[in-house]
N, C-alpha and C positions, 0 to 999 in steps of 0.2 A: 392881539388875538390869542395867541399864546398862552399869554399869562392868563388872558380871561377863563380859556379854554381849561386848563391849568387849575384853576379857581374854583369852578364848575364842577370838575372831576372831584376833587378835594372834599368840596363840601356835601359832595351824594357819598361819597366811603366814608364820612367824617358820619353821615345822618344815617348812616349802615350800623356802623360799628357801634355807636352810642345805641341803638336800637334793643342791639343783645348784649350790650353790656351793663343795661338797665336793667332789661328783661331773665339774663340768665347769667351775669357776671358773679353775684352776691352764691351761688353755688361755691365759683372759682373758689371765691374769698374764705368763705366757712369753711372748706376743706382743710385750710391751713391751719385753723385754729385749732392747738392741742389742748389749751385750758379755757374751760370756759368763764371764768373768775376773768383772765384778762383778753374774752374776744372781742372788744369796744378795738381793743387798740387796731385791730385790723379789719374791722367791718365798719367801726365809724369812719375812719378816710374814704372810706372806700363810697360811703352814703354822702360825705362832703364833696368829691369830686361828682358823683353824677347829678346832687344838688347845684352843684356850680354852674355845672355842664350847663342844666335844664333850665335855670336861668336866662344864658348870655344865650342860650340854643332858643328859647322863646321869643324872646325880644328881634333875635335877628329873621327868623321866620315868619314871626307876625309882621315885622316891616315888609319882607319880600312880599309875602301873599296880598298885602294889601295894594302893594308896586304892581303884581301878576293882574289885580282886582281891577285896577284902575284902565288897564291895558286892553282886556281879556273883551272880546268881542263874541264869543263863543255863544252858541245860539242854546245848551241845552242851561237853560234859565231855570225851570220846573225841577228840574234835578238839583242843582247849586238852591234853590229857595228852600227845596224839602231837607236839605242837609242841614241848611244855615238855621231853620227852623229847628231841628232835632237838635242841635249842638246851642241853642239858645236856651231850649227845655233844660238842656242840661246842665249846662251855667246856672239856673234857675234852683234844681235841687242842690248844687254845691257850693248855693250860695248860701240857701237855709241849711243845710246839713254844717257849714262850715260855722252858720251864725251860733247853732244849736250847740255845736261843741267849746266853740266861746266860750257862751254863756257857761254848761255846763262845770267845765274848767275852773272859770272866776266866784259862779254863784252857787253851783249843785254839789251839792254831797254823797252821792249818790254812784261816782265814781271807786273803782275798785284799785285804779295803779296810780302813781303820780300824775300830776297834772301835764311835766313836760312833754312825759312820752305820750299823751295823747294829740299835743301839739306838735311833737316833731313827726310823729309815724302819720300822720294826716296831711301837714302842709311841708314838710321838708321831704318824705318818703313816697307817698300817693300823689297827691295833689298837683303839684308844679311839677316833676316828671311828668306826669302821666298827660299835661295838656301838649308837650313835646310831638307825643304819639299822632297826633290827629294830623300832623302832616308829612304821612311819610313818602316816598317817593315811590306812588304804585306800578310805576316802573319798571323796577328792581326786585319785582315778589325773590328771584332763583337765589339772589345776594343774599338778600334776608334769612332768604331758607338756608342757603349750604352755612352762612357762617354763624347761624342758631345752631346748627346741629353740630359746628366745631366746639362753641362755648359747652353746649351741653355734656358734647363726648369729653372733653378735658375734664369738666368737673364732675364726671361721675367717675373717669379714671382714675381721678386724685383721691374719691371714696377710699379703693379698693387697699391700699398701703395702710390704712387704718384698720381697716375689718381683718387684716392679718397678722397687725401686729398688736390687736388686742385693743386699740382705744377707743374703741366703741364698746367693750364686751360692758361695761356700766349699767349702760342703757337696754342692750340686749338684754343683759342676765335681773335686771327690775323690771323689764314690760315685755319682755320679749319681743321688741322691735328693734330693727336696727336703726342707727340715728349716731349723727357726730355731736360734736361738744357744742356748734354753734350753727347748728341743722336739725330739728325736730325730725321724728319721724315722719310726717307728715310732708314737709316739703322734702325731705328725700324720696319719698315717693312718688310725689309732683314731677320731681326732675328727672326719676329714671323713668318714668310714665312717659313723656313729653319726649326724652332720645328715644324711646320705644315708637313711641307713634311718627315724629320727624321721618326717622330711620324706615319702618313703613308703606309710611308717604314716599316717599324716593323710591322705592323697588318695586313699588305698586303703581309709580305710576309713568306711563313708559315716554312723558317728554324729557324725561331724565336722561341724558345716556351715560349707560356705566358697563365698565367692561369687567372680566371676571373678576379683578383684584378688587374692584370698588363695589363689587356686587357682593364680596366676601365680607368685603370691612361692614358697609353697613349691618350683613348679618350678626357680624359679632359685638358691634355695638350696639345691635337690637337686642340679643340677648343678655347683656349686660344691664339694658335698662330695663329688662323684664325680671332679671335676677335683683336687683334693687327695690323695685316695686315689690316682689313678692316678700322679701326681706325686710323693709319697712314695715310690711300686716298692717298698714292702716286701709281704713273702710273703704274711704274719700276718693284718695285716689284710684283704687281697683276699680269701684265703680265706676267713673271718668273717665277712665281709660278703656274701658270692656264698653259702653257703650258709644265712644267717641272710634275706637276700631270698628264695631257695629256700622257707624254713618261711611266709614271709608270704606266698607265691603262696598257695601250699598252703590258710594259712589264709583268707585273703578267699575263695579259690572256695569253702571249704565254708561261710561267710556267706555265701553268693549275692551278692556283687558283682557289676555288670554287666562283660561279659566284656570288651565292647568299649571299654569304659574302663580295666582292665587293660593291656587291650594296646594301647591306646594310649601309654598311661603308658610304659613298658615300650618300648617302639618310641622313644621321646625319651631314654629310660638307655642305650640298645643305642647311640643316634645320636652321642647326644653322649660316650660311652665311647670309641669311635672316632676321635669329633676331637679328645678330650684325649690319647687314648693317643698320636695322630699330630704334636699338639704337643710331647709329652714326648719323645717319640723323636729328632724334629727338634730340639731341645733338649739332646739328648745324655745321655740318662735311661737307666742299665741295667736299666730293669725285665723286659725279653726274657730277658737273662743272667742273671738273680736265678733264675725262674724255669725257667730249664735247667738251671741247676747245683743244682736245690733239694734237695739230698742235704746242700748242707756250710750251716755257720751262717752266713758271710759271705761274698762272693767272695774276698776276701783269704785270703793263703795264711796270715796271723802269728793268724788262731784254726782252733781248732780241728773238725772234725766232730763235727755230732751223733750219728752212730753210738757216735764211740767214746767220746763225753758219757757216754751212754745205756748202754754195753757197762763201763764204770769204773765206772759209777755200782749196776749190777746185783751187782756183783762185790762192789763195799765191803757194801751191803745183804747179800749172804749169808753174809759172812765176820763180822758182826756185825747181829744178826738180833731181839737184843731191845730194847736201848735204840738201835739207831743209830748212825751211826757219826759225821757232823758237818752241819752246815750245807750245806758244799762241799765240792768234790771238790778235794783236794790239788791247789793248781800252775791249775786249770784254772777255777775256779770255780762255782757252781753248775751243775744239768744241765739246766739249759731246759722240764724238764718237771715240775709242781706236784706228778704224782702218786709220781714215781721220788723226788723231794727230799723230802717227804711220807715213806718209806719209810724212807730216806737218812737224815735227821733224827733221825725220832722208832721207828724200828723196827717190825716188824712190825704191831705191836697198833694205836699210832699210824695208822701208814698204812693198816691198813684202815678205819680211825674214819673219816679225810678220803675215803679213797673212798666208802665207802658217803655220804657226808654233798655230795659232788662230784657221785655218781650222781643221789639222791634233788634235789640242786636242779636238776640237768637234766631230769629228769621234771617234775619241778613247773612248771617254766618251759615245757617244750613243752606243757602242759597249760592253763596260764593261755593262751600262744598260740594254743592251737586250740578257747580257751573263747569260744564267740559274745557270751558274759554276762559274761564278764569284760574290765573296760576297761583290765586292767596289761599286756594282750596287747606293748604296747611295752614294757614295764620286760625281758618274759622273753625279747624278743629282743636288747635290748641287754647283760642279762645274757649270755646266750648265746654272744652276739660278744667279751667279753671272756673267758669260760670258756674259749673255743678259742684266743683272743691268749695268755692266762697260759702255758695246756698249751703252745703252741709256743715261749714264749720269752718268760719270766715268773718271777719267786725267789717264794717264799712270803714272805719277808718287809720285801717291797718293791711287792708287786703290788696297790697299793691302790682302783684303779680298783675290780678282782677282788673285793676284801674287801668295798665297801661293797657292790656288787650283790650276792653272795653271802649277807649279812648279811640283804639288805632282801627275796630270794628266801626264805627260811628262817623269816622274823618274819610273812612277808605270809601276810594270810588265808584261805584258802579261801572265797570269798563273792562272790555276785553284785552285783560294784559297780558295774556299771552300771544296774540298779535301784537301789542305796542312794544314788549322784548324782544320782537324776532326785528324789529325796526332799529333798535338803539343799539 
């Protein structure tokens, strides 16, 4: 009994930890990387052990749930059919998205990078990870949450020794964003965006208990991810984040949080928003210009605008309207948007699968959010914040962040887990 008991324990911290070290490890990782010429050497391990993981972590899960299946006497049927149903549509578009890119690979020319990297960032990065997700232990939402927001706080810490001892100034001093050798700006933004909001989520929301000293740390690790973000300048993320703290005002007043602790909170993000934004400026950061010019995809004049991403991309979709037309858009490369490449891809049938399947986990997500009873209220906004990252500037098959939330919105259960944690 021991041992079983033993066993049990093991493998829910074992399906914890794999969780965020899919999810938010590859931060860890890139931080280390001082050249970027040779950061395979330590990002590729890093993609083979959680491809391994995701493997032998599949297999052993799809046996269990089919064990639970067989077992399960459980009366809410309606609910298990509408899931099994959604997570069948979906199998369905990643089975033609998957065929699409095949082909694409073997027969289309039409591709802009090597062929591997399109097969490895889709079936060894998104793909098999990402099917991991759908069974996570809804249980456990507080697990998931505190040791996301350790992986996150670590790797935005690890940032900070570069940004002062100059090995980012490269990147700074050409785009005026901040960015490491094997972290764009963009997912640096992601990530201090994401300890921003986590960070947040915990003070804001009062099943949390925290005493002065934990009520301190999370402030300054909110700041820190808010100094990041504004230091990055990119569009994507500001946006995602400013409207994903939006949905969390929203939701703590209708929990009756007290008001004056909001706004206090809130009154220290407004403060110190301010004096990062006034250091990055002073630092010579285009984040002002990013955001005037925000019609085109990069200030530089050698890409091209999203309009006429979006205007090629509509064109190829109706000139070829049942199976698709490719991956990307000849010469230019993918079109920035999940749902037009969705379309683009896999043809009409296709792209409406993934919309309806994109609509339904954004409902699901603002509903976990604005559930009082529900404690994944943080997974459906971090979801959330990536949903709008991918839509603005994101490939379907590379946008892995996307796939595992996506995956773990779709599997999770409709149930009040903040009563089943006060149980376990």
């Amino acid at each position: 009994m021991k041992i079983k008991n033993f066993y049990h324990s093991f493998a829910n911290l074992y399906k914890i930890w794999f969780f965020c070290t899919a999810l938010f490890g590859y931060g860890i990782i890139a931080s280390l990387v001082t050249d970027a010429s040779n950061s395979r050497l330590l990002t590729l391990p890093y993609r083979v052990i959680i491809l391994g993981n995701s493997i032998l972590f599949c297999i052993f899960l799809i046996l269990k749930n089919l064990s639970v299946t067989q077992h399960d006497r459980s009366p809410r049927k309606n609910l298990r059919t509408t899931q099994e149903l959604l997570i069948f549509i979906l199998f369905i578009f990643l089975a033609s998205l998957s065929f699409r890119l095949i082909y694409d690979v073997g027969y289309n020319n039409v591709l802009t990078k090597e062929p591997s990297e399109y097969l490895l960032n889709w079936f060894g990065i998104c793909l098999i990870p990402a099917t991991t997700f759908l069974f996570l232990d809804f249980k456990k939402s507080q697990k998931y949450l505190y040791l996301s927001w350790v992986f996150l706080a670590v790797a935005s810490s690890l940032v900070i020794p570069g940004v002062l001892q100059g090995q980012v100034s490269r990147v700074f001093i050409e785009q005026g964003r901040l960015a490491g050798e094997a972290l764009n700006p963009i997912s640096l933004g992601h990530q201090g965006g994401s300890l921003l909001l986590i960070s947040l989520y915990i003070l804001l929301n009062k099943k949390y208990f925290k005493n002065k000293r934990d009520t301190i740390l999370y402030i300054l690790f909110l700041i820190l991810g808010l100094g990041l973000l504004i230091f990055a300048a990119s569009r994507g993320p500001i946006i995602a984040i400013t409207l994903c703290v939006i949905l969390l005002l929203i939701s703590v007043q209708k929990k009756g949080v007290n008001i004056l602790k909001v706004f206090s909170i809130m009154i220290i993000v407004m403060i110190f928003a301010n004096i990062s934004l006034s250091l990055a400026l002073d630092s010579g950061s285009n984040i002002v210009e990013r955001f005037s010019s925000i019609a085109n995809d990069f200030d530089s004049s050698r890409f091209v605008q999203r309009p006429e991403l979006y205007r090629t991309a509509i064109e190829l979709i109706a000139e070829y309207p049942i199976f698709g037309y490719a991956l990307e858009i000849p010469v230019l490369g993918y079109p920035h948007n999940l749902i037009l490449e969705a379309f683009l891809a896999t043809g009409l049938l296709g792209g409406f699968l993934f919309l309806l399947l994109y609509v339904y986990a954004g409902i699901k997500a603002l509903r976990i959010i604005m559930d009082e009873n529900n404690s994944w209220g943080w997974l459906g906004l971090i979801y959330i914040q990536y949903a709008i990252a991918a839509m603005l500037s994101g490939a379907l098959y590379s946008s892995y962040t996307f796939w595992y939330l996506f995956f773990a919105i779709i599997g999770l259960k409709k149930l009040n887990t903040a009563y089943l944690e006060s149980k376990v």
